[in-house]
TIRO-2110 file (N, C-alpha, C; in Angstrom, 1 decimal):
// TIRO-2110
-77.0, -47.1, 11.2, N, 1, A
-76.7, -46.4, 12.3, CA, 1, A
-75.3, -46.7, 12.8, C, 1, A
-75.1, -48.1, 12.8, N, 2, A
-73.7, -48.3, 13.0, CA, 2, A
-72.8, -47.8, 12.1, C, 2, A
-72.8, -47.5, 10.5, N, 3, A
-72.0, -46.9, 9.9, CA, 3, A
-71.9, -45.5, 10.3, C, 3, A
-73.1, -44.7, 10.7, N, 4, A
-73.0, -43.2, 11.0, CA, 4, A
-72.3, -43.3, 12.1, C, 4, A
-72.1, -44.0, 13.0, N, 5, A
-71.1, -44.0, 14.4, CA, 5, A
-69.9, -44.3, 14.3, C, 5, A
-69.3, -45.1, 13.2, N, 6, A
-67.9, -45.2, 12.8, CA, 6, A
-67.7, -44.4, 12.3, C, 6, A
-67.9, -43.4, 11.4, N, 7, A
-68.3, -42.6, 10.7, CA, 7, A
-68.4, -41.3, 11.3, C, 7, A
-68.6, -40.4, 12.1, N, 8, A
-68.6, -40.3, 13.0, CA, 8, A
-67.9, -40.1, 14.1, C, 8, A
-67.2, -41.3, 14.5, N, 9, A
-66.0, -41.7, 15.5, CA, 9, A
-64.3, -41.3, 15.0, C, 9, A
-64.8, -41.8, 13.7, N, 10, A
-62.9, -41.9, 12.4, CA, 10, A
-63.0, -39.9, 12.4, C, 10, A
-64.3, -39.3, 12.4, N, 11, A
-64.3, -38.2, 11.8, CA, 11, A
-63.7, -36.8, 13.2, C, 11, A
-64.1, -37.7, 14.4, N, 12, A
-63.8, -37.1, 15.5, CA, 12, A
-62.8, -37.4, 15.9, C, 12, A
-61.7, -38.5, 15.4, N, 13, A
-60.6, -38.9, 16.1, CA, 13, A
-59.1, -38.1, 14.5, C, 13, A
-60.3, -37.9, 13.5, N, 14, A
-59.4, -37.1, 12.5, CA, 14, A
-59.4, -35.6, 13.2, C, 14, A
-60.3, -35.1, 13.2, N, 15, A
-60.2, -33.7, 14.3, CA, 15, A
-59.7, -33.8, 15.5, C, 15, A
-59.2, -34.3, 16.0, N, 16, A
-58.7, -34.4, 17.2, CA, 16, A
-57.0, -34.6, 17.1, C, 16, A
-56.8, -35.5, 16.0, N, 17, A
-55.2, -35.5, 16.0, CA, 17, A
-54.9, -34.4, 15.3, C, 17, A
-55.8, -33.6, 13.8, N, 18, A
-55.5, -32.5, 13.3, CA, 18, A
-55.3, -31.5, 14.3, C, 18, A
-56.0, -31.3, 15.7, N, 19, A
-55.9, -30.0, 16.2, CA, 19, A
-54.4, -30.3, 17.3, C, 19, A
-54.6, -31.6, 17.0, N, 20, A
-53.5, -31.5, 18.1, CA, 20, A
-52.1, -31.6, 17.6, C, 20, A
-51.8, -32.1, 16.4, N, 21, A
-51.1, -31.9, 15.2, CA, 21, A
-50.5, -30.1, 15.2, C, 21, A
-51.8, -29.6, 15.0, N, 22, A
-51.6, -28.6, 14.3, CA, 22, A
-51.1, -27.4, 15.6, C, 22, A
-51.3, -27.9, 17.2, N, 23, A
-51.1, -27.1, 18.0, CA, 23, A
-49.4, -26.7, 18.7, C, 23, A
-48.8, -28.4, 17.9, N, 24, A
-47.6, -28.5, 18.5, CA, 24, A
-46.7, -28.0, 17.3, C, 24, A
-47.0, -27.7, 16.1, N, 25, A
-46.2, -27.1, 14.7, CA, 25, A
-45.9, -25.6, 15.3, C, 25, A
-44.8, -25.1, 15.2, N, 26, A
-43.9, -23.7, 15.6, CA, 26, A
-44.6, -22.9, 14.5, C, 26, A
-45.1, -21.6, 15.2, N, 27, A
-45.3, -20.6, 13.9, CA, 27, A
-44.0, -19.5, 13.8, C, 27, A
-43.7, -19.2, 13.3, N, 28, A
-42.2, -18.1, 12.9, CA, 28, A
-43.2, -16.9, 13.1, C, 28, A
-42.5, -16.0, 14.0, N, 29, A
-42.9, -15.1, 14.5, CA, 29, A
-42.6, -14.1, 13.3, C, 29, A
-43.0, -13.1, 12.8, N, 30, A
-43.1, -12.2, 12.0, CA, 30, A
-41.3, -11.6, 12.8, C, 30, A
-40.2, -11.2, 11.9, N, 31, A
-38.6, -10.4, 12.3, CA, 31, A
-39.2, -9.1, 12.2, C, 31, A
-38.4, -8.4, 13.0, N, 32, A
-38.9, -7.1, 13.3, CA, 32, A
-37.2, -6.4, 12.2, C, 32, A
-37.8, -5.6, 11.4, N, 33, A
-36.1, -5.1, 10.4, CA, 33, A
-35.9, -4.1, 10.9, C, 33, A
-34.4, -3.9, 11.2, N, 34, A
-34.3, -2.7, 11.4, CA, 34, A
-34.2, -2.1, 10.4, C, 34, A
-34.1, -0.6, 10.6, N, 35, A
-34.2, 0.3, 9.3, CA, 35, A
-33.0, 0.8, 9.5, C, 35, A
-31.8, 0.8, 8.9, N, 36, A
-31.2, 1.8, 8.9, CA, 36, A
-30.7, 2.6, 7.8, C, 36, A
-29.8, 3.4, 8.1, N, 37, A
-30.0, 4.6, 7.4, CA, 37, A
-28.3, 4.4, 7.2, C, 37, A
-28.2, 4.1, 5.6, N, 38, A
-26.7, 4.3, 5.0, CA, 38, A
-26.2, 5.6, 4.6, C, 38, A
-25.2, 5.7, 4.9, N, 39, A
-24.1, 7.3, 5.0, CA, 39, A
-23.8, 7.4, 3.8, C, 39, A
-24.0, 8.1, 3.0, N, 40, A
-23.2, 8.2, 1.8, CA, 40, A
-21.4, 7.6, 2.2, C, 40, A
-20.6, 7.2, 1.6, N, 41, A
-19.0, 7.4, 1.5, CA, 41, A
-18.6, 8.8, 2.1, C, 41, A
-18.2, 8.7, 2.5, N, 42, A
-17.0, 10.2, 3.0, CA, 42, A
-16.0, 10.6, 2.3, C, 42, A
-15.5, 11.3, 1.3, N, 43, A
-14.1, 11.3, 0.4, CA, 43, A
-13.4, 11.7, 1.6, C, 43, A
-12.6, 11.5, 1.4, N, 44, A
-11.4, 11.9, 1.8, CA, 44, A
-11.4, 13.1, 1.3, C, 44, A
-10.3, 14.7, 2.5, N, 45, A
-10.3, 15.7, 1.5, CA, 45, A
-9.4, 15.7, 0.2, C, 45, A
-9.4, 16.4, -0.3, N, 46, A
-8.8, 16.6, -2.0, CA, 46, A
-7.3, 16.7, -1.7, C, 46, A
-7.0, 17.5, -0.7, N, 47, A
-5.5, 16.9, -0.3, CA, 47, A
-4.8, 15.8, -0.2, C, 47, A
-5.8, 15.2, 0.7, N, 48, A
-5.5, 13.8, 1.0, CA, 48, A
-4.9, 13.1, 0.0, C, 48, A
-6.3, 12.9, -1.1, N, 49, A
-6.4, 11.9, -2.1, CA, 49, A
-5.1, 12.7, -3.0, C, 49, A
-4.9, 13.6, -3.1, N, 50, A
-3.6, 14.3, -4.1, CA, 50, A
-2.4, 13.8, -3.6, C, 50, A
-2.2, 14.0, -2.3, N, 51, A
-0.9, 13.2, -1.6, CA, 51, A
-1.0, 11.5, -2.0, C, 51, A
-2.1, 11.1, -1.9, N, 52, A
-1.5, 9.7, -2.1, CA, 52, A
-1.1, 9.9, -3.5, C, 52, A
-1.5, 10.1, -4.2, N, 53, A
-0.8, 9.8, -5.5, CA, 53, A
0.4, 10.2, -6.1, C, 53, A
0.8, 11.6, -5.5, N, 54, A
2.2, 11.7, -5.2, CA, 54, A
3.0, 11.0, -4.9, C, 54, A
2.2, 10.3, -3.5, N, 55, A
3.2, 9.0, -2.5, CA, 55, A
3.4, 8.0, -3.4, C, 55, A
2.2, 6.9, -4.3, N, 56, A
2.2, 6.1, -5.4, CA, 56, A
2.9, 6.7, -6.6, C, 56, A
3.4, 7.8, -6.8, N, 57, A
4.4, 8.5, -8.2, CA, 57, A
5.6, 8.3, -7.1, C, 57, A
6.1, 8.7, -6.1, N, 58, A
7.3, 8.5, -5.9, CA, 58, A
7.8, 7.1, -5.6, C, 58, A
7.0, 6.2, -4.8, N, 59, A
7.1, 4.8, -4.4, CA, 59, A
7.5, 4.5, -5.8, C, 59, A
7.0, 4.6, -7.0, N, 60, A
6.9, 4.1, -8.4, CA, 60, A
8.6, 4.4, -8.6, C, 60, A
8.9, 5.7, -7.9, N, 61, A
9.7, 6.2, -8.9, CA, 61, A
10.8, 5.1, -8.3, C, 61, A
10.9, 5.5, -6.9, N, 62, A
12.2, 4.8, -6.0, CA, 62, A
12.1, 3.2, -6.7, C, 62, A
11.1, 2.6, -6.4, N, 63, A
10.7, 1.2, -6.9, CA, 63, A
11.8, 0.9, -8.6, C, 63, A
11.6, 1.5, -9.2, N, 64, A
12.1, 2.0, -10.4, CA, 64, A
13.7, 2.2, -10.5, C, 64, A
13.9, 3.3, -9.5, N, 65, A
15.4, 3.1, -9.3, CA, 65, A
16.2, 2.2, -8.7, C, 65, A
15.2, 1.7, -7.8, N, 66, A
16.3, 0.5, -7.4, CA, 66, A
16.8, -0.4, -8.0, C, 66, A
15.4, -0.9, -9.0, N, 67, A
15.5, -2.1, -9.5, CA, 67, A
17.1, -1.8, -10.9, C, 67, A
17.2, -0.8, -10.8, N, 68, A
18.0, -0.5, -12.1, CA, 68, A
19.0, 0.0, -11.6, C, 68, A
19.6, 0.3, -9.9, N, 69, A
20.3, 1.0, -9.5, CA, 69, A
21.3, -0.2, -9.4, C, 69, A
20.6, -1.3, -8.7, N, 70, A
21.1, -2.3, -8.5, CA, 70, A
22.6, -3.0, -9.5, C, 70, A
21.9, -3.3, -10.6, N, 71, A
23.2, -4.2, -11.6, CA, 71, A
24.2, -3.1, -12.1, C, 71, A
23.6, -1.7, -12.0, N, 72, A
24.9, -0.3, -12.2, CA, 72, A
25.6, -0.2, -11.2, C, 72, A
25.5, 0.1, -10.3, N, 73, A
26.1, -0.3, -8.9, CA, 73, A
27.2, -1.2, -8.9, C, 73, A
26.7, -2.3, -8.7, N, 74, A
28.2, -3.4, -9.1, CA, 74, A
28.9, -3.2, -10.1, C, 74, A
28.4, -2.6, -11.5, N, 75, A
29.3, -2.7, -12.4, CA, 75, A
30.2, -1.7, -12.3, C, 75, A
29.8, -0.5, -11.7, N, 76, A
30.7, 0.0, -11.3, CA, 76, A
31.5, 0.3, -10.2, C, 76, A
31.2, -0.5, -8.8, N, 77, A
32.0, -0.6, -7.9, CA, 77, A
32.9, -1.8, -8.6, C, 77, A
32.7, -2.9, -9.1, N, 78, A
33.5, -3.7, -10.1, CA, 78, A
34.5, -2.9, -11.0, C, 78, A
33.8, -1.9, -12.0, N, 79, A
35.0, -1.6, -12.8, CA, 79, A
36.3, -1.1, -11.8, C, 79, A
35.6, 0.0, -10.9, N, 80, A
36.4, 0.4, -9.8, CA, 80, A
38.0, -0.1, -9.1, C, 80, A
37.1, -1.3, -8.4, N, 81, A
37.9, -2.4, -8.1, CA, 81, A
38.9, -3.1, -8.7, C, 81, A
38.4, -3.3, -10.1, N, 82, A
39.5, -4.0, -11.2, CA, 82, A
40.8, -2.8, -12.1, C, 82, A
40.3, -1.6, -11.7, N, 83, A
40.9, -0.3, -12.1, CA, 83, A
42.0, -0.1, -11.2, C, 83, A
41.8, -0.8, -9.6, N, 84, A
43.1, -0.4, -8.8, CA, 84, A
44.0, -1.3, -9.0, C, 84, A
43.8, -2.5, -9.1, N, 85, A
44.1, -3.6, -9.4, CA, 85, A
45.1, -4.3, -10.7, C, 85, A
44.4, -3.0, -11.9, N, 86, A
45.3, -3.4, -13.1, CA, 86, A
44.7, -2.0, -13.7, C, 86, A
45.6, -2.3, -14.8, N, 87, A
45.3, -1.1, -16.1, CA, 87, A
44.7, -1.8, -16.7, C, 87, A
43.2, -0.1, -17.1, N, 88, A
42.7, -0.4, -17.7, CA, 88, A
42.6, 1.0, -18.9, C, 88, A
42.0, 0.7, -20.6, N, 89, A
41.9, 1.7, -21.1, CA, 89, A
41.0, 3.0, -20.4, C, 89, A
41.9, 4.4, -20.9, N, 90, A
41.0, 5.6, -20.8, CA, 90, A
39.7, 5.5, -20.6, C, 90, A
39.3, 4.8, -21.9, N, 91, A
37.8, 4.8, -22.5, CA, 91, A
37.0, 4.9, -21.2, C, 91, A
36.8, 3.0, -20.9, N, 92, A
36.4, 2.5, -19.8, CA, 92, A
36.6, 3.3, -18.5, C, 92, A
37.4, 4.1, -18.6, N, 93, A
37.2, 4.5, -16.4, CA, 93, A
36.3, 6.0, -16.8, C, 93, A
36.8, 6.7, -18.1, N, 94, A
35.6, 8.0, -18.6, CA, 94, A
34.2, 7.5, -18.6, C, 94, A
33.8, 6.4, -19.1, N, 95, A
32.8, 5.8, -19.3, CA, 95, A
32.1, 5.7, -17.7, C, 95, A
33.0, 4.8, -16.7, N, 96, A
32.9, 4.7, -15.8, CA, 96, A
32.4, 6.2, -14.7, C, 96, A
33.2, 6.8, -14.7, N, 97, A
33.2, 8.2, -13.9, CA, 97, A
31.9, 8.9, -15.1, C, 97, A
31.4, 9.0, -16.1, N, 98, A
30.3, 9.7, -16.3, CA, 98, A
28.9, 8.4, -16.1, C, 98, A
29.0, 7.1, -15.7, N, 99, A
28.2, 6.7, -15.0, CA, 99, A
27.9, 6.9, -13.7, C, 99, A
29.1, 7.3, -12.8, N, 100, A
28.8, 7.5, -11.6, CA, 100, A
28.3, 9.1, -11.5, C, 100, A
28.6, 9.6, -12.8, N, 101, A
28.2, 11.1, -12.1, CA, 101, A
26.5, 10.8, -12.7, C, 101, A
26.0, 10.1, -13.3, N, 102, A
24.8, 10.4, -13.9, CA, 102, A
24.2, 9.2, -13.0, C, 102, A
24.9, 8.5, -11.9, N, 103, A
24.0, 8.0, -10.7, CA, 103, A
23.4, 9.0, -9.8, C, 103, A
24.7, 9.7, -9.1, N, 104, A
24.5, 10.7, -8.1, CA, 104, A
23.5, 11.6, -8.7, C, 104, A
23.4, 12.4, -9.7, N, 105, A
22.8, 13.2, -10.5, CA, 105, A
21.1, 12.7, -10.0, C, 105, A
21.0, 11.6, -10.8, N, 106, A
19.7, 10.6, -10.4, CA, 106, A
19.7, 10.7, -9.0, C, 106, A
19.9, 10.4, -7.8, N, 107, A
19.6, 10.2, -6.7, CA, 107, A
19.2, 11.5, -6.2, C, 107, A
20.2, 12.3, -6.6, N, 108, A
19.9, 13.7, -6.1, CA, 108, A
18.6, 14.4, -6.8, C, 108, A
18.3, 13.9, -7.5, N, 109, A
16.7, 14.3, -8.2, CA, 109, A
16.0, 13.5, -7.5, C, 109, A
16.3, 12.5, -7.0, N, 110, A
15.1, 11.5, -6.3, CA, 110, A
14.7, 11.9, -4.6, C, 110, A
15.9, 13.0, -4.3, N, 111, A
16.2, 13.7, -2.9, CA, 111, A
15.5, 14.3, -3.2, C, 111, A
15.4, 15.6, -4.3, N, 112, A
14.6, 16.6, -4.4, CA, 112, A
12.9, 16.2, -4.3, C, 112, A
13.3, 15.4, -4.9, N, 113, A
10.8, 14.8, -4.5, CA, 113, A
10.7, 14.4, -3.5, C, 113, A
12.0, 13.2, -2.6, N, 114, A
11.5, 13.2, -1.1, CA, 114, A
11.4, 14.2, -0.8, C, 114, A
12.1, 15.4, -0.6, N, 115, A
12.3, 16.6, 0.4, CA, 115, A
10.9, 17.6, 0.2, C, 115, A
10.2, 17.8, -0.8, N, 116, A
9.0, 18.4, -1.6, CA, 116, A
7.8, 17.3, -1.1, C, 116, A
8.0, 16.3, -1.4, N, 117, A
6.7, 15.1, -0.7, CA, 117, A
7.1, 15.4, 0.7, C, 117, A
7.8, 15.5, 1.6, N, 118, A
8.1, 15.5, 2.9, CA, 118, A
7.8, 16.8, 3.5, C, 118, A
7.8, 18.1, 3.0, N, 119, A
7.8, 18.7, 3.2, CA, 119, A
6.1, 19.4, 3.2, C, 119, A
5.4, 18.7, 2.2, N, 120, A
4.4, 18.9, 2.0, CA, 120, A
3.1, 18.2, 3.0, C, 120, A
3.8, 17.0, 3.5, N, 121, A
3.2, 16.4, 4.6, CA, 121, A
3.1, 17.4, 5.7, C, 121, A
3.9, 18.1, 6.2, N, 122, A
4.9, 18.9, 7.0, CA, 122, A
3.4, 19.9, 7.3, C, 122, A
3.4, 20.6, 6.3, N, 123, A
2.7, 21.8, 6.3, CA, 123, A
1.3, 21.7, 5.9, C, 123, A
1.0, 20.9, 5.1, N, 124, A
-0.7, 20.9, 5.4, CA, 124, A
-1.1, 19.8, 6.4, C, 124, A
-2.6, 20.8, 6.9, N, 125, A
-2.7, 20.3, 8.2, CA, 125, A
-3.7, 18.7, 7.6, C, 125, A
-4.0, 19.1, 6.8, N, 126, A
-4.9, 17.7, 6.2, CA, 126, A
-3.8, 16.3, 6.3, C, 126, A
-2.7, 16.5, 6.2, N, 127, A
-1.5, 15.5, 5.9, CA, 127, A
-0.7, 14.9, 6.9, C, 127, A
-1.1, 15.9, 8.5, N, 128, A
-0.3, 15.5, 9.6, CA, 128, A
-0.3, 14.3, 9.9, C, 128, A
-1.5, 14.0, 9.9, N, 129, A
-1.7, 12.8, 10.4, CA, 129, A
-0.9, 11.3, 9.7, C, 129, A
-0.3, 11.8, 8.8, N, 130, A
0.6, 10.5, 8.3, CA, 130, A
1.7, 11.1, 8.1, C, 130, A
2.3, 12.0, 8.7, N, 131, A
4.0, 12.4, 8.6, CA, 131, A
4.7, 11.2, 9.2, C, 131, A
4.1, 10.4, 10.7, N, 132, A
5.0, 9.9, 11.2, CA, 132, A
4.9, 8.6, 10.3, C, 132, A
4.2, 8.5, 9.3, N, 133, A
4.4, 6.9, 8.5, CA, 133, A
5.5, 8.1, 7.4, C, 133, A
5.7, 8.9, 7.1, N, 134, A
6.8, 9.0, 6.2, CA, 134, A
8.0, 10.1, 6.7, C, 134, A
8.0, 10.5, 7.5, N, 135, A
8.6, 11.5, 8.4, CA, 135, A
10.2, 10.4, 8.0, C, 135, A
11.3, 11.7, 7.8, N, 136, A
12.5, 10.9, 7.0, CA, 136, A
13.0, 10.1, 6.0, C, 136, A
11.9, 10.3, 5.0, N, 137, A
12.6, 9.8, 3.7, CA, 137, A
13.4, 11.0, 2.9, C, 137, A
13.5, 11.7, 3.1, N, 138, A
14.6, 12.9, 2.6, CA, 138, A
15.9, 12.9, 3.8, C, 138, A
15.6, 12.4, 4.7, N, 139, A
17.3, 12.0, 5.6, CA, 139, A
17.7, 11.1, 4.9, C, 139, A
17.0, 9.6, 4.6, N, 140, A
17.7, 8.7, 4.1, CA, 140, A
17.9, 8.9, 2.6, C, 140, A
17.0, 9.7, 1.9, N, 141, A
17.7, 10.2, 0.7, CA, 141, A
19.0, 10.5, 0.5, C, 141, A
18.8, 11.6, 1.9, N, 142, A
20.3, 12.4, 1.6, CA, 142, A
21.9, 11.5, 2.5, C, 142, A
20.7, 9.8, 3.0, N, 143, A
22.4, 9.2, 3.1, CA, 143, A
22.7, 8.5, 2.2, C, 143, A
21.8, 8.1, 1.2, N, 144, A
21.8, 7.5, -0.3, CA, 144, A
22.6, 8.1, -1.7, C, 144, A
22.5, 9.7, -1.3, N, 145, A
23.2, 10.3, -1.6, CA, 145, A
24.7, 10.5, -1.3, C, 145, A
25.2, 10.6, -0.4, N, 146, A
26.2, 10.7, 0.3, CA, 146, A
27.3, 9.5, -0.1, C, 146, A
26.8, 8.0, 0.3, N, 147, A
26.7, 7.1, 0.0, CA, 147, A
27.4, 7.1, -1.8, C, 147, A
27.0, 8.0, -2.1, N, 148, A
27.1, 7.3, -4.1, CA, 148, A
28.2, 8.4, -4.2, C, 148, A
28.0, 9.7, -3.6, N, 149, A
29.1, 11.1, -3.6, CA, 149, A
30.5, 10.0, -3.1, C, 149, A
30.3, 9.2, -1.7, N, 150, A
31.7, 8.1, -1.7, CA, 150, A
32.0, 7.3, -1.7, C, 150, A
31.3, 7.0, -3.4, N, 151, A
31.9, 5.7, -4.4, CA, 151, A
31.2, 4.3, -3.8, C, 151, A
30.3, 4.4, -3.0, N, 152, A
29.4, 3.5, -2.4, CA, 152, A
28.2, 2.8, -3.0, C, 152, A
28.2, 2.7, -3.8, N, 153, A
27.4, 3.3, -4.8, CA, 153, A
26.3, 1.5, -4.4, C, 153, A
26.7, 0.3, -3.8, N, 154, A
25.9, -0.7, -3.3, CA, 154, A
25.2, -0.3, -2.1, C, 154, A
25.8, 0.3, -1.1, N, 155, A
25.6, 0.9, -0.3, CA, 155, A
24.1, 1.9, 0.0, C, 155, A
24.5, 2.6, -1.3, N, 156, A
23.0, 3.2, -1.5, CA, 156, A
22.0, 3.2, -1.9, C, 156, A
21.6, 1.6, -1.7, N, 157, A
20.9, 0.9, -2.1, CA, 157, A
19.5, 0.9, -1.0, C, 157, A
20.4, 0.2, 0.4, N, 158, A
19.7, 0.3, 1.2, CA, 158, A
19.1, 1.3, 1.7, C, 158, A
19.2, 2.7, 2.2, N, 159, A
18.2, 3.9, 2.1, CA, 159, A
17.1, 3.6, 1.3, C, 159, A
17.7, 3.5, 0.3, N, 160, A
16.5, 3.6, -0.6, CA, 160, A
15.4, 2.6, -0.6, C, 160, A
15.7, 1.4, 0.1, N, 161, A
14.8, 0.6, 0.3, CA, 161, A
13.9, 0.7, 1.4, C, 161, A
14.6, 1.4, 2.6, N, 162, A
13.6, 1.9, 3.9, CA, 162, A
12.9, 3.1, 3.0, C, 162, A
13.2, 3.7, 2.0, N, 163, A
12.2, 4.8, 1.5, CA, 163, A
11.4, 4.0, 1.3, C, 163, A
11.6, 3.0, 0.5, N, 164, A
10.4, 2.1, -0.5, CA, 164, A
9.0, 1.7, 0.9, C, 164, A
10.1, 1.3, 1.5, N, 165, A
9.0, 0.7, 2.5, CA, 165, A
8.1, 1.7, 3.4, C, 165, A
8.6, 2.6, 3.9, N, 166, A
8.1, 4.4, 4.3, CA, 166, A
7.1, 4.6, 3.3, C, 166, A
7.1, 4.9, 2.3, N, 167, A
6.1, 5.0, 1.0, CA, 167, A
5.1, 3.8, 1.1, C, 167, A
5.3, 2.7, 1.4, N, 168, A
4.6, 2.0, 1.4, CA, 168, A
3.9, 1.9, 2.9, C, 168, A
4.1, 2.0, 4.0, N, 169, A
3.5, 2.4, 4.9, CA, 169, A
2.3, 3.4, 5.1, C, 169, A
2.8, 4.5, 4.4, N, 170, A
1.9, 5.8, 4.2, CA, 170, A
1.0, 5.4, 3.5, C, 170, A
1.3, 4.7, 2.2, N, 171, A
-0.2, 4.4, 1.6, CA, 171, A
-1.1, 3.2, 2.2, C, 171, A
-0.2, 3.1, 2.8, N, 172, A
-1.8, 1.7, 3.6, CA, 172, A
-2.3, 2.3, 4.6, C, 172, A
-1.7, 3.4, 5.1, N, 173, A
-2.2, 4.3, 6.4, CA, 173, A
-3.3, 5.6, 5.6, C, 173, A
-3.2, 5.9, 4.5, N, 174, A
-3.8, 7.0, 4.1, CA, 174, A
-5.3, 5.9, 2.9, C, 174, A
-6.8, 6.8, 3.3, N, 175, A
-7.8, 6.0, 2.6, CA, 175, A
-7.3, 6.0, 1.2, C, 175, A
-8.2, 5.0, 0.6, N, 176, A
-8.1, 5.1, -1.2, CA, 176, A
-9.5, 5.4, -1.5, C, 176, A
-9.2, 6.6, -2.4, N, 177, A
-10.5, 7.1, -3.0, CA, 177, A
-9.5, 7.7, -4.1, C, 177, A
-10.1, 7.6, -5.4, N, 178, A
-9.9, 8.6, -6.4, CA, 178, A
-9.7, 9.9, -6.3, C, 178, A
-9.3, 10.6, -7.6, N, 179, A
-8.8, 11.8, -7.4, CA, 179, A
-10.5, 12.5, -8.2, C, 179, A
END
């Protein structure tokens, strides 16, 4: 009898800390999910996405001429300079004067796609909204130009670099989606 009452006693003091154990353990309440509802992507319209790649073809282009505009430039504001300075052969100042005409030449083709990309912002209404990130890269074209027309030819460097940066404005301002 005395074992059935220890027995007993251990069995009621095991139920007793189990329940009280088990009353102070935190249950996680069941999260309530929201449901939502994903939007497809939005394209951009077909304009849009066609303009930026225009804007990334001309950035490319300018990008392109600077880098190569640059060491022509000196060499021939250099030959220039050394041409007033002393005699030099025919050869070299012919040479010279059909490098400068086949810079201007260049620039002025590079005017003609700002003024056509510029223009194009202009008039579709899909594009307005990013004229003022490119609005006058065909002014400073046409001082880049001017610039190399008198013999400036370092000079018209810098235009061309506020293009680069204008082009690059507009494409961080306009989405990226494929064509």
């Amino acid at each position: 009898m005395r074992l059935t009452r220890y027995l007993l006693f251990a069995m009621g003091a095991t139920l007793f800390f189990a329940l009280a154990a088990d009353a102070q353990s935190t249950r996680k309440r069941p999260v309530k999910r929201k449901t939502t509802t994903t939007k497809p992507a939005s394209l951009p319209p077909l304009d849009v996405r066609a303009a930026r790649v225009k804007v990334s073809n001309q950035l490319a282009n300018v990008t392109d001429f600077v880098s190569k505009l640059g060491p022509v430039a000196r060499a021939v504001e250099a030959l220039d300079a050394e041409a007033a300075n002393s005699r030099i052969n025919k050869k070299s100042l012919d040479e010279n004067a059909g490098n400068k005409q086949k810079v201007i030449a260049a620039i002025r083709n590079l005017r003609e796609g700002m003024i056509k990309l510029e223009s194009e912002f202009r008039v579709k209404t899909a594009l307005k909204r990013y004229l003022p990130a490119i609005q006058g890269i065909s002014d400073l074209a046409g001082q880049a130009e001017d610039s190399a027309t008198a013999g400036k030819f370092v000079s018209a460097i810098a235009p061309l670099r506020t293009i680069q940066q204008k082009l690059n404005d507009t494409l961080a301002a306009m989405p990226t989606a494929a064509l």
